[in-house]
CHARMM internal coordinates of N, CA and C (Angstrom, degrees):
IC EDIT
DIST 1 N 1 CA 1.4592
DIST 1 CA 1 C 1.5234
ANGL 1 N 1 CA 1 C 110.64
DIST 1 C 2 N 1.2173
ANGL 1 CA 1 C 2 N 124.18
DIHE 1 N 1 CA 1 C 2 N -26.57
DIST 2 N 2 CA 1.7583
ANGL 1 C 2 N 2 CA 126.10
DIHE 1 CA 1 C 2 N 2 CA -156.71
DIST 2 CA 2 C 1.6029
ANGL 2 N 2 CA 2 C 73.64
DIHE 1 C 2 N 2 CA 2 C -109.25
DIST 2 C 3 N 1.7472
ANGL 2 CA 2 C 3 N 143.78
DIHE 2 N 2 CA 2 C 3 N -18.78
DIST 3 N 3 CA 1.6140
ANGL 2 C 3 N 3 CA 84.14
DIHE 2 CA 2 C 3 N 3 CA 175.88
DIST 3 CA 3 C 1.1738
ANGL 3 N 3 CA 3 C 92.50
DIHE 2 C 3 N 3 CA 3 C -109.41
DIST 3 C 4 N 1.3457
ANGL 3 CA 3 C 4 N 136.26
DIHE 3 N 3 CA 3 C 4 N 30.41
DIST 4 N 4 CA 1.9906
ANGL 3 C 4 N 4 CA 132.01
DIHE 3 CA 3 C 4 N 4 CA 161.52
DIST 4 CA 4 C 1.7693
ANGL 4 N 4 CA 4 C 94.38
DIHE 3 C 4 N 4 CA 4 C -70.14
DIST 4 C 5 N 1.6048
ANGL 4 CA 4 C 5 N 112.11
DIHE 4 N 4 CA 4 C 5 N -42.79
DIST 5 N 5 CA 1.6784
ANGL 4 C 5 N 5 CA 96.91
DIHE 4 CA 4 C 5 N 5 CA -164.75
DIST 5 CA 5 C 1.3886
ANGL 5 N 5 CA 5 C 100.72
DIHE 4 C 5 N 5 CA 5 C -77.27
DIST 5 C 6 N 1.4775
ANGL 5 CA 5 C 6 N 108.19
DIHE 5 N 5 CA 5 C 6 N -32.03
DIST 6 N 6 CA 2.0987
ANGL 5 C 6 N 6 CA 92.39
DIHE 5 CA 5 C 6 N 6 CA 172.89
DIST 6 CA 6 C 1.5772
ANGL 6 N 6 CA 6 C 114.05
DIHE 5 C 6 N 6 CA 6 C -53.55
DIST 6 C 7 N 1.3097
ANGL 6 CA 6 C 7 N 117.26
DIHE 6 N 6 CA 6 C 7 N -38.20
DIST 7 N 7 CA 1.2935
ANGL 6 C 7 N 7 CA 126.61
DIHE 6 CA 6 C 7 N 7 CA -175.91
DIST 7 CA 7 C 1.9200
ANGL 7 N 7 CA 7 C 106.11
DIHE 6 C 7 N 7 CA 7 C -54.49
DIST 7 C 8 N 1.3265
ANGL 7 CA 7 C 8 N 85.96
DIHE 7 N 7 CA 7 C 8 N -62.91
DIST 8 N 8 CA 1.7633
ANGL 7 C 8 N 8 CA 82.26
DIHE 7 CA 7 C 8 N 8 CA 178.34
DIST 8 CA 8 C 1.3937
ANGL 8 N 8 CA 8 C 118.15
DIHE 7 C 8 N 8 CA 8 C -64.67
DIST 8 C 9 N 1.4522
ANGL 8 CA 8 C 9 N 126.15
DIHE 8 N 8 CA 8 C 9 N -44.01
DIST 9 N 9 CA 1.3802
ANGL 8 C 9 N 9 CA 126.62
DIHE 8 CA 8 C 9 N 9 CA 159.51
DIST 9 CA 9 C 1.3944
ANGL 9 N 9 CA 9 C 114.41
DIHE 8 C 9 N 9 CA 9 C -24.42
DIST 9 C 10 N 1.4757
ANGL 9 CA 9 C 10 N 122.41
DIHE 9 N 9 CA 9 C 10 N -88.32
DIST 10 N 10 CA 1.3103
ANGL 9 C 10 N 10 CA 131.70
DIHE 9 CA 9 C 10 N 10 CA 164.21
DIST 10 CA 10 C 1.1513
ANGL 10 N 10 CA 10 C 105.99
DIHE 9 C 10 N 10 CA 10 C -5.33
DIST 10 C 11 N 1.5052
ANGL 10 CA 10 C 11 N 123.72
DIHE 10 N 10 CA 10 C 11 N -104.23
DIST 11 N 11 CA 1.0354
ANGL 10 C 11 N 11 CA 142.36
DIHE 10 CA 10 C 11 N 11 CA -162.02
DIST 11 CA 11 C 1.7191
ANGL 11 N 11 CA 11 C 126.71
DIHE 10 C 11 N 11 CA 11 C -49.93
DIST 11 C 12 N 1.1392
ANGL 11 CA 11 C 12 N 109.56
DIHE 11 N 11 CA 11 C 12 N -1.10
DIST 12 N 12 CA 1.5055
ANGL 11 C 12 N 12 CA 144.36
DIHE 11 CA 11 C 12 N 12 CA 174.11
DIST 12 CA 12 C 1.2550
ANGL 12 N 12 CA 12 C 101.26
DIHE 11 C 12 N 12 CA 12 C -96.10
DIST 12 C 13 N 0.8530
ANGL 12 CA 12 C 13 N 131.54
DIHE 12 N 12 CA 12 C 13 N -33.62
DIST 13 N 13 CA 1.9031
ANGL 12 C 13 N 13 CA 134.22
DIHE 12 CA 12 C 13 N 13 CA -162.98
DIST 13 CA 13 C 1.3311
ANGL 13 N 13 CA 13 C 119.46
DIHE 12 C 13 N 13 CA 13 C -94.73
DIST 13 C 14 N 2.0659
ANGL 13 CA 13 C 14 N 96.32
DIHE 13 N 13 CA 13 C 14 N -35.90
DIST 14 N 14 CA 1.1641
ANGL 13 C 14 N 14 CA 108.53
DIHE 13 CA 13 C 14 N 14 CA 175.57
DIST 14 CA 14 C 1.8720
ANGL 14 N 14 CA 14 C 122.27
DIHE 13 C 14 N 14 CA 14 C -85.81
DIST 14 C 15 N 1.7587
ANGL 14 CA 14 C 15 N 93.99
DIHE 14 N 14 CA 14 C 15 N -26.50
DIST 15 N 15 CA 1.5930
ANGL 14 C 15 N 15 CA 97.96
DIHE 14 CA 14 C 15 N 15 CA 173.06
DIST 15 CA 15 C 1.7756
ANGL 15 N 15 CA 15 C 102.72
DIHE 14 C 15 N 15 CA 15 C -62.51
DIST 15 C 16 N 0.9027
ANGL 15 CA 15 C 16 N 117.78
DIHE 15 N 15 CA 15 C 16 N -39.93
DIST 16 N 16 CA 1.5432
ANGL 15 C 16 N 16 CA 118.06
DIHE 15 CA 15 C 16 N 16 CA -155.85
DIST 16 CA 16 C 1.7513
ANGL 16 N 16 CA 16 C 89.87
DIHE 15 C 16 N 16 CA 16 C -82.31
DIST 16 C 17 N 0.9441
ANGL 16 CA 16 C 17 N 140.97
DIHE 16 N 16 CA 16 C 17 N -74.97
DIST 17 N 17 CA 1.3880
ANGL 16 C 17 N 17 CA 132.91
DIHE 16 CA 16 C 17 N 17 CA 168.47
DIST 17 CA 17 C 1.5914
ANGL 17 N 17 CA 17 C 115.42
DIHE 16 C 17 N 17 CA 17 C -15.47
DIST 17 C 18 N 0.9730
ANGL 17 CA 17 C 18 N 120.73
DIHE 17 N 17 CA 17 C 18 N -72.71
DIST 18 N 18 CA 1.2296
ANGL 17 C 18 N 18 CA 135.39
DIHE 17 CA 17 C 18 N 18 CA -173.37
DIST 18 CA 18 C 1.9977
ANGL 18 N 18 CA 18 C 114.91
DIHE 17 C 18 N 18 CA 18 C -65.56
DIST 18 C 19 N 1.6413
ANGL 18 CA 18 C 19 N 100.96
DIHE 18 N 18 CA 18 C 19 N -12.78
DIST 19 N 19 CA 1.3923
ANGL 18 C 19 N 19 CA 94.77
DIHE 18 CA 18 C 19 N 19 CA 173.46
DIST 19 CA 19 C 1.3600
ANGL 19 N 19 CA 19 C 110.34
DIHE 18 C 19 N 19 CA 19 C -110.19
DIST 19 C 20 N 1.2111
ANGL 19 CA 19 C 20 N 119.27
DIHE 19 N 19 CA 19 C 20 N -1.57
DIST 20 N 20 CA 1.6153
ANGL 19 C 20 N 20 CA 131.15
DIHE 19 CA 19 C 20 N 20 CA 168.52
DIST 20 CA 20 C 1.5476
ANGL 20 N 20 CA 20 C 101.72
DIHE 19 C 20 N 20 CA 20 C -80.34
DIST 20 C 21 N 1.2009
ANGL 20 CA 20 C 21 N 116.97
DIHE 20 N 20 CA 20 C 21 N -52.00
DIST 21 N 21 CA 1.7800
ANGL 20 C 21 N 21 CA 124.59
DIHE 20 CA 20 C 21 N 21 CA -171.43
DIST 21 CA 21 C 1.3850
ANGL 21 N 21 CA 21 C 89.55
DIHE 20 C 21 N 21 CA 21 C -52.90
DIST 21 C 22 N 1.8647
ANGL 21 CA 21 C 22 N 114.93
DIHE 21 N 21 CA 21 C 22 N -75.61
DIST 22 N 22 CA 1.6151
ANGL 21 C 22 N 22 CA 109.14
DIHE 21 CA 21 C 22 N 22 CA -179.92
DIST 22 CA 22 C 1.6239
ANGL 22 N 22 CA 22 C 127.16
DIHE 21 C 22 N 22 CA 22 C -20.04
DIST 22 C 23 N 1.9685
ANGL 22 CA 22 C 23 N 104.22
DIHE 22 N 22 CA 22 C 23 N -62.19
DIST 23 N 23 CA 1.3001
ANGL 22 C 23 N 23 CA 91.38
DIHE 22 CA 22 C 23 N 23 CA -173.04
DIST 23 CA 23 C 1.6379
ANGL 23 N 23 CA 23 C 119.21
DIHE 22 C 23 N 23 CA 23 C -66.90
DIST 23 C 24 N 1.2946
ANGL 23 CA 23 C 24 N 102.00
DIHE 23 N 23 CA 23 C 24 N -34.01
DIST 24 N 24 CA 1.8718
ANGL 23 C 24 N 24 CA 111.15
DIHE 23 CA 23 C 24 N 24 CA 176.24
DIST 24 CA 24 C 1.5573
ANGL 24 N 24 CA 24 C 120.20
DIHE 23 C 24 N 24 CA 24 C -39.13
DIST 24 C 25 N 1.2982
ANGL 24 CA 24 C 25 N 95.90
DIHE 24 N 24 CA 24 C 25 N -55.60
DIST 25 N 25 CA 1.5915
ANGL 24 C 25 N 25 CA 105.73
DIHE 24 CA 24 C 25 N 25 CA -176.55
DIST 25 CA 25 C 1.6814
ANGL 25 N 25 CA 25 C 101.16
DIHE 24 C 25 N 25 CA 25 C -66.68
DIST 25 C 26 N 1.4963
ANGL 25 CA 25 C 26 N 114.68
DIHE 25 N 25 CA 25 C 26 N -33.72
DIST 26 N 26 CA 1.5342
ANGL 25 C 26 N 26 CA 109.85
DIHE 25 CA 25 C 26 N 26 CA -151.82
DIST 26 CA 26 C 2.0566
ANGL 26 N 26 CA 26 C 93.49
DIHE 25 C 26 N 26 CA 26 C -81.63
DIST 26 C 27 N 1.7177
ANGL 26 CA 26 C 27 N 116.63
DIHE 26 N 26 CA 26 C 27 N -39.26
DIST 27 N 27 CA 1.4031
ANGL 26 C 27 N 27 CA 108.59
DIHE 26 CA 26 C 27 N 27 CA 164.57
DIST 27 CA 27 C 1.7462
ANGL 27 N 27 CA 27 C 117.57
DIHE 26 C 27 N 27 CA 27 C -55.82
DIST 27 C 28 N 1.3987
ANGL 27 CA 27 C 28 N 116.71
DIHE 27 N 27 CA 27 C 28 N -40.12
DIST 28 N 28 CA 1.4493
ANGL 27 C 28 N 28 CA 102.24
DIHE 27 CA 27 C 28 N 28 CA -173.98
DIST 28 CA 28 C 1.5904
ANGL 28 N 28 CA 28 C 123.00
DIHE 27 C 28 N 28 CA 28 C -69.09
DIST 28 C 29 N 1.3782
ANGL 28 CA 28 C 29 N 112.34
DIHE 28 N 28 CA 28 C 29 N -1.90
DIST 29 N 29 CA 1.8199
ANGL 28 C 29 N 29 CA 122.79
DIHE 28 CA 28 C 29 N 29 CA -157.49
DIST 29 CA 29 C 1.5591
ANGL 29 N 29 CA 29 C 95.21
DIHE 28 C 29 N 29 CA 29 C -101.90
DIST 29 C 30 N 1.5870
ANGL 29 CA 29 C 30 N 101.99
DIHE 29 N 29 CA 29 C 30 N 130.99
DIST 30 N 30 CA 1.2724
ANGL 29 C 30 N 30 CA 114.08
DIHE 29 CA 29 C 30 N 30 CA -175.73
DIST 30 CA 30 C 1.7565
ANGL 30 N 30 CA 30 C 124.25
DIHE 29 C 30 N 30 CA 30 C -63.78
DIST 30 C 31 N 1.6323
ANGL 30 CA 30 C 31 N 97.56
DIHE 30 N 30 CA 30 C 31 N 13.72
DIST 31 N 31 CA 1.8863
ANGL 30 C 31 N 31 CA 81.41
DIHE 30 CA 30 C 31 N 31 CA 177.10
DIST 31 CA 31 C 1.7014
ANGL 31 N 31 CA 31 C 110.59
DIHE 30 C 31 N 31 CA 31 C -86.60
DIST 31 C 32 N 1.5904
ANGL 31 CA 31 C 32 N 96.09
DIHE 31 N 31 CA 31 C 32 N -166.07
DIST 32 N 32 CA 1.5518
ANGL 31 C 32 N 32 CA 93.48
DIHE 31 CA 31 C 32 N 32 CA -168.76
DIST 32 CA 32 C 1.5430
ANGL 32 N 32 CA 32 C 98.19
DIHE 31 C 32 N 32 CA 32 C -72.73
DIST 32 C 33 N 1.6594
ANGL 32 CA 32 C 33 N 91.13
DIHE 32 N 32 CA 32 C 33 N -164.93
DIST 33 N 33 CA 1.7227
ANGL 32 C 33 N 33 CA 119.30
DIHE 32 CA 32 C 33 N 33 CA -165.24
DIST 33 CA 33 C 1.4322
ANGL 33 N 33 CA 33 C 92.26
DIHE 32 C 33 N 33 CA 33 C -61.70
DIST 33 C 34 N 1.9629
ANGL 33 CA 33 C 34 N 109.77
DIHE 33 N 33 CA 33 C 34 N -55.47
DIST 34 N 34 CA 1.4833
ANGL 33 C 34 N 34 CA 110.67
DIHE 33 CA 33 C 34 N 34 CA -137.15
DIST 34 CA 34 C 1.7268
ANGL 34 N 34 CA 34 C 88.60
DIHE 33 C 34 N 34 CA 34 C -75.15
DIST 34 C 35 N 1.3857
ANGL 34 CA 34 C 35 N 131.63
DIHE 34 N 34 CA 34 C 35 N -22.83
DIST 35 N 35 CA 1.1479
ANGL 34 C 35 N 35 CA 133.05
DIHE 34 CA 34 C 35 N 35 CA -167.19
DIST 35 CA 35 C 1.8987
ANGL 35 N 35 CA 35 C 113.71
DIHE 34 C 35 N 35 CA 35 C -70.18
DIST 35 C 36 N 1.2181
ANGL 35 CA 35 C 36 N 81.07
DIHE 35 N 35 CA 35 C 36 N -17.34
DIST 36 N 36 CA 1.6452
ANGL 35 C 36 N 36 CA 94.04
DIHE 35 CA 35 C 36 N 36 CA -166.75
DIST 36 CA 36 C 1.8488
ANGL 36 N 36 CA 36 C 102.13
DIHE 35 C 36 N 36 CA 36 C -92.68
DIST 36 C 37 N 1.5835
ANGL 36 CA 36 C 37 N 95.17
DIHE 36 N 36 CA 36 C 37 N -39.76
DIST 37 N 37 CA 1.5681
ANGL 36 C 37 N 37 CA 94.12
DIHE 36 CA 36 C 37 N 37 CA -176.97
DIST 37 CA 37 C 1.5244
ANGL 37 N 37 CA 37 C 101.71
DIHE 36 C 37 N 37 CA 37 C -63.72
DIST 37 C 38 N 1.6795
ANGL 37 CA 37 C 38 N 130.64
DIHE 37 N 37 CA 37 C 38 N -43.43
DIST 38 N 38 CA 0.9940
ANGL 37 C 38 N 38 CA 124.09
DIHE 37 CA 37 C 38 N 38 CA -150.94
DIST 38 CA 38 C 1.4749
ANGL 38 N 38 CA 38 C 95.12
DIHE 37 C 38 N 38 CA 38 C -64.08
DIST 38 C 39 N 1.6951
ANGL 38 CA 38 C 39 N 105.68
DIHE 38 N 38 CA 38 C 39 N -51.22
DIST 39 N 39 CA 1.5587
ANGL 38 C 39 N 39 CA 100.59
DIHE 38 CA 38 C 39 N 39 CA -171.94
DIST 39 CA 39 C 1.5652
ANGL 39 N 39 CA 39 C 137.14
DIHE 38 C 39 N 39 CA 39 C -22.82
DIST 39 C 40 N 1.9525
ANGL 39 CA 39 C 40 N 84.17
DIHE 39 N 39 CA 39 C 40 N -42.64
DIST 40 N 40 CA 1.2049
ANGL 39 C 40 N 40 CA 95.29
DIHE 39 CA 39 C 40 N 40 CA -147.01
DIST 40 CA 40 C 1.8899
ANGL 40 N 40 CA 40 C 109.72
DIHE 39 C 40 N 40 CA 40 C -86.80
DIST 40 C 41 N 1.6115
ANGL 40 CA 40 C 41 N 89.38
DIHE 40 N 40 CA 40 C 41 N -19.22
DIST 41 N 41 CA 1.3928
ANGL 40 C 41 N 41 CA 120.68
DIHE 40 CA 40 C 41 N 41 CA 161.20
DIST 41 CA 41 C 1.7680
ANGL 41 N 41 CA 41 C 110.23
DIHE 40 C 41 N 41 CA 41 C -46.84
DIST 41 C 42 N 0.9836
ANGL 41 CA 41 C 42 N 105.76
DIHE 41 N 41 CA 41 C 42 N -74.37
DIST 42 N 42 CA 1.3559
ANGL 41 C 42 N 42 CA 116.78
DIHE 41 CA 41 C 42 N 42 CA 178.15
DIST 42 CA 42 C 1.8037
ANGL 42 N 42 CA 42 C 118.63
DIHE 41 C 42 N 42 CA 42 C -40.56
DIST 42 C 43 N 1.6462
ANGL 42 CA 42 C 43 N 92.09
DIHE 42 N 42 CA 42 C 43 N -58.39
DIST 43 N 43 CA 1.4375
ANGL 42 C 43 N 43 CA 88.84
DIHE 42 CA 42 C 43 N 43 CA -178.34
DIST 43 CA 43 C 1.9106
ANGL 43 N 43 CA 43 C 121.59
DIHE 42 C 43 N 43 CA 43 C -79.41
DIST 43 C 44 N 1.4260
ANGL 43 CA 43 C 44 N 107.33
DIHE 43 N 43 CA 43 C 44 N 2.36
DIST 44 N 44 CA 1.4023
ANGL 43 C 44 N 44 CA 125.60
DIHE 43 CA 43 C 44 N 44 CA 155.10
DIST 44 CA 44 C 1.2249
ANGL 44 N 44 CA 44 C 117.26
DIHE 43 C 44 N 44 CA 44 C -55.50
DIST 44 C 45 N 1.7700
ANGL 44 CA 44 C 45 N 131.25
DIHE 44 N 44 CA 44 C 45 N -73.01
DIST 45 N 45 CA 0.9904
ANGL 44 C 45 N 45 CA 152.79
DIHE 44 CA 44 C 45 N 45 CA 161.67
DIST 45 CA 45 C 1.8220
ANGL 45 N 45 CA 45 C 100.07
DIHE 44 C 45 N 45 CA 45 C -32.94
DIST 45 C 46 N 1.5732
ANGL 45 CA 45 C 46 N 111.35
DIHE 45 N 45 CA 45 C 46 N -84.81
DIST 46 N 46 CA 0.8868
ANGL 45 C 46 N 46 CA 116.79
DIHE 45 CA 45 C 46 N 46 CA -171.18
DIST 46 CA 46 C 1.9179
ANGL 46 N 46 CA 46 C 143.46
DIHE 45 C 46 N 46 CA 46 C -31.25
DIST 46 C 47 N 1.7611
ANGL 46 CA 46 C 47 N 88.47
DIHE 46 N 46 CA 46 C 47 N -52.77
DIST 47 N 47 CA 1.4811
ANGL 46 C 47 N 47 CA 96.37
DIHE 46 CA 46 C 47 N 47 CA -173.30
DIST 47 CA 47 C 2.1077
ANGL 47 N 47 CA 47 C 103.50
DIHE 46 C 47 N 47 CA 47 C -73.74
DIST 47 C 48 N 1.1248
ANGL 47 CA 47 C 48 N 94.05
DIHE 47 N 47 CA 47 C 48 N -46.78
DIST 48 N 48 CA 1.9151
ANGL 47 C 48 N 48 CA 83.64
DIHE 47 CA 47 C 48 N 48 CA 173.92
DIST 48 CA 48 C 1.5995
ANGL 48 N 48 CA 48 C 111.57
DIHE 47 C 48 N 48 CA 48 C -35.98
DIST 48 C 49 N 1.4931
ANGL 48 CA 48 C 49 N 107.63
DIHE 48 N 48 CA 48 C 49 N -58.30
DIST 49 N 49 CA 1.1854
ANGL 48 C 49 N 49 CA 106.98
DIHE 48 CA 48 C 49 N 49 CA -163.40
DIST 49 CA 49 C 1.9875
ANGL 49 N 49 CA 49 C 113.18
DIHE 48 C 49 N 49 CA 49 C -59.30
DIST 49 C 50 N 1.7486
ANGL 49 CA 49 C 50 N 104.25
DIHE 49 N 49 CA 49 C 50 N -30.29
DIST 50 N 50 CA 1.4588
ANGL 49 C 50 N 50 CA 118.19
DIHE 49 CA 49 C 50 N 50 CA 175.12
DIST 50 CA 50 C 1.3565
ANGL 50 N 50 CA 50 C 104.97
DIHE 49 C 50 N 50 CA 50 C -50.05
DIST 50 C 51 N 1.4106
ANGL 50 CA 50 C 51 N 103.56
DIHE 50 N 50 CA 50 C 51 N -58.25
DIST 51 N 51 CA 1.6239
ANGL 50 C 51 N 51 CA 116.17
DIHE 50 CA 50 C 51 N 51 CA 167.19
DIST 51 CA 51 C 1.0550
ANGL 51 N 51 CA 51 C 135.75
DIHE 50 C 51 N 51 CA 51 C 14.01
DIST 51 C 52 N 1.5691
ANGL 51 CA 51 C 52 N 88.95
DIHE 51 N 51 CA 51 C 52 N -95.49
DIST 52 N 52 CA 1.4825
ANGL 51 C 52 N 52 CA 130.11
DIHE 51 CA 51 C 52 N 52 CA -145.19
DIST 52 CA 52 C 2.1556
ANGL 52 N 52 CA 52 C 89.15
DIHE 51 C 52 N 52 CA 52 C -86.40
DIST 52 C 53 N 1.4597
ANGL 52 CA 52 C 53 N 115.29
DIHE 52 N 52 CA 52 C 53 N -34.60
DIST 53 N 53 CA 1.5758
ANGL 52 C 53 N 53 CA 112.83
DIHE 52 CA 52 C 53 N 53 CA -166.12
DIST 53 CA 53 C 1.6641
ANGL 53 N 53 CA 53 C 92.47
DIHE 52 C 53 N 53 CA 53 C -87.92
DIST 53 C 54 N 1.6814
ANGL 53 CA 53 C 54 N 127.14
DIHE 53 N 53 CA 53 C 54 N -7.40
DIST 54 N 54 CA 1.3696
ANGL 53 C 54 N 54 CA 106.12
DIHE 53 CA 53 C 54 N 54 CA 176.86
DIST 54 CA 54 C 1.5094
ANGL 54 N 54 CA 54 C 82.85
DIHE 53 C 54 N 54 CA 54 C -83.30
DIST 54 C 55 N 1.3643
ANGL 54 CA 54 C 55 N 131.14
DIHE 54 N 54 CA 54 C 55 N -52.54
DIST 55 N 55 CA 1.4087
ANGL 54 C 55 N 55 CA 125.07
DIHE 54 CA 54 C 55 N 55 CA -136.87
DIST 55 CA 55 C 1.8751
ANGL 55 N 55 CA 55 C 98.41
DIHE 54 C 55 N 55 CA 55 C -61.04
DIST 55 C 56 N 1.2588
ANGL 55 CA 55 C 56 N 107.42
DIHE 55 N 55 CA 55 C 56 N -40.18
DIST 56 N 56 CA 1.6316
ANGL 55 C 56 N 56 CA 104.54
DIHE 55 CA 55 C 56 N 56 CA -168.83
DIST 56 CA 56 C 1.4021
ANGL 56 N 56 CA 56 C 101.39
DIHE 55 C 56 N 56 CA 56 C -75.35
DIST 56 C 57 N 1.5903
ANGL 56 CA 56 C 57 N 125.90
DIHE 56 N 56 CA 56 C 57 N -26.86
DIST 57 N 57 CA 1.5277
ANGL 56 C 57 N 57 CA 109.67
DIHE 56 CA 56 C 57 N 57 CA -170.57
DIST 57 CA 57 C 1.7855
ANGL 57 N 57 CA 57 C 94.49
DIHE 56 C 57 N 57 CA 57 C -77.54
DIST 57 C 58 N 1.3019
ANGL 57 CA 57 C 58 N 114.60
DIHE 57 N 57 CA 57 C 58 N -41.80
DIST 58 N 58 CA 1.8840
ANGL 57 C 58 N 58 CA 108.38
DIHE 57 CA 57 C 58 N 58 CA -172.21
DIST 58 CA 58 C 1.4334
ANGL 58 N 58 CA 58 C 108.97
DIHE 57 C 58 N 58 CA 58 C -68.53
DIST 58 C 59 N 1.6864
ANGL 58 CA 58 C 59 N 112.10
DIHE 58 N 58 CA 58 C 59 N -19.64
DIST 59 N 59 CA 1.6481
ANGL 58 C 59 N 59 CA 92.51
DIHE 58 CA 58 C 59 N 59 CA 169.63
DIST 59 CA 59 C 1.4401
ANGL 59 N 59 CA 59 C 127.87
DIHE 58 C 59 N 59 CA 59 C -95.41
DIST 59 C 60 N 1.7217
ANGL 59 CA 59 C 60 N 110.89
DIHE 59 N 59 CA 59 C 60 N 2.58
DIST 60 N 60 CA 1.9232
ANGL 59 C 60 N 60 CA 127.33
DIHE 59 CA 59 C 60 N 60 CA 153.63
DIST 60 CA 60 C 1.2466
ANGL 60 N 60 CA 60 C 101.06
DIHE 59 C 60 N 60 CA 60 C -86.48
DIST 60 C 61 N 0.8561
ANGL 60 CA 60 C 61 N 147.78
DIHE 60 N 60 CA 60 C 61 N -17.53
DIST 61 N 61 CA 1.4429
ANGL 60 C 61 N 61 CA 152.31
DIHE 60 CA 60 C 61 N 61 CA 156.47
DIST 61 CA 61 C 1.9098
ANGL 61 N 61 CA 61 C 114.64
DIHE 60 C 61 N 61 CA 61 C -40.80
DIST 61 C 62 N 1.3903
ANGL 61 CA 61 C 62 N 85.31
DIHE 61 N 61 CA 61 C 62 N -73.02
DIST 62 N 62 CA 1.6179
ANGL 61 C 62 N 62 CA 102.11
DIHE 61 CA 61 C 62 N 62 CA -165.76
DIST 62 CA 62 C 1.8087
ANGL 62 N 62 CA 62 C 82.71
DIHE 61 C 62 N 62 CA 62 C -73.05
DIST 62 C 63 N 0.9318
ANGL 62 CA 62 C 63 N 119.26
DIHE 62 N 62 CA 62 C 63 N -69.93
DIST 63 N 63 CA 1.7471
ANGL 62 C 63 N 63 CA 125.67
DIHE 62 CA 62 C 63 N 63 CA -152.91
DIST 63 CA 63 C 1.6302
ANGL 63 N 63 CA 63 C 98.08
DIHE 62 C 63 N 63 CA 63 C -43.62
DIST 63 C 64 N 1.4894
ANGL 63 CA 63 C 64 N 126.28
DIHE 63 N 63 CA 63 C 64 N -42.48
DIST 64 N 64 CA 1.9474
ANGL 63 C 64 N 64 CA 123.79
DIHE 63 CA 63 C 64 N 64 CA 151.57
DIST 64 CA 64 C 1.3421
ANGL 64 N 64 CA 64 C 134.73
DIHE 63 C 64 N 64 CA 64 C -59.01
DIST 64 C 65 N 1.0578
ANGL 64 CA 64 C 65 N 108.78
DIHE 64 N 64 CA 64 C 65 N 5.04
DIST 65 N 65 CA 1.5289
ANGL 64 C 65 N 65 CA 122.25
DIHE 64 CA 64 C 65 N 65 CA 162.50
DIST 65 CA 65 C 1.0226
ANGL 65 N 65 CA 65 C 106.52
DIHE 64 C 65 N 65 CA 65 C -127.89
END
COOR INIT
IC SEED 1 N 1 CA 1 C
IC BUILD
């Protein structure tokens, strides 16, 4: 049980890191507006969904060992 909540911890720390870096880098880069909205569109949609298929495979993961 204590390493499923490291598992979710982790992986919480790292989505949120990694979607701040995305948008940061994606405002400082010289393309246009609409290029930036789409990005940012995408990686909205996107990273939950990255998410949510690590979080269920690492918690069948851990729960078989």
């Amino acid at each position: 049980m204590e390493r499923m909540l490291f598992w979710k911890r982790m992986l919480t720390i790292v989505f949120i890191i990694g979607y701040v870096l995305v948008v940061f880098f994606n405002l400082v880069s010289s393309d246009s507006a609409g290029e930036k909205a789409t990005r940012i569109i995408i990686f909205t949609i996107g990273m939950p969904i990255m998410f949510f298929i690590l979080y269920k495979v690492g918690s069948a993961v851990i729960k078989r060992t």
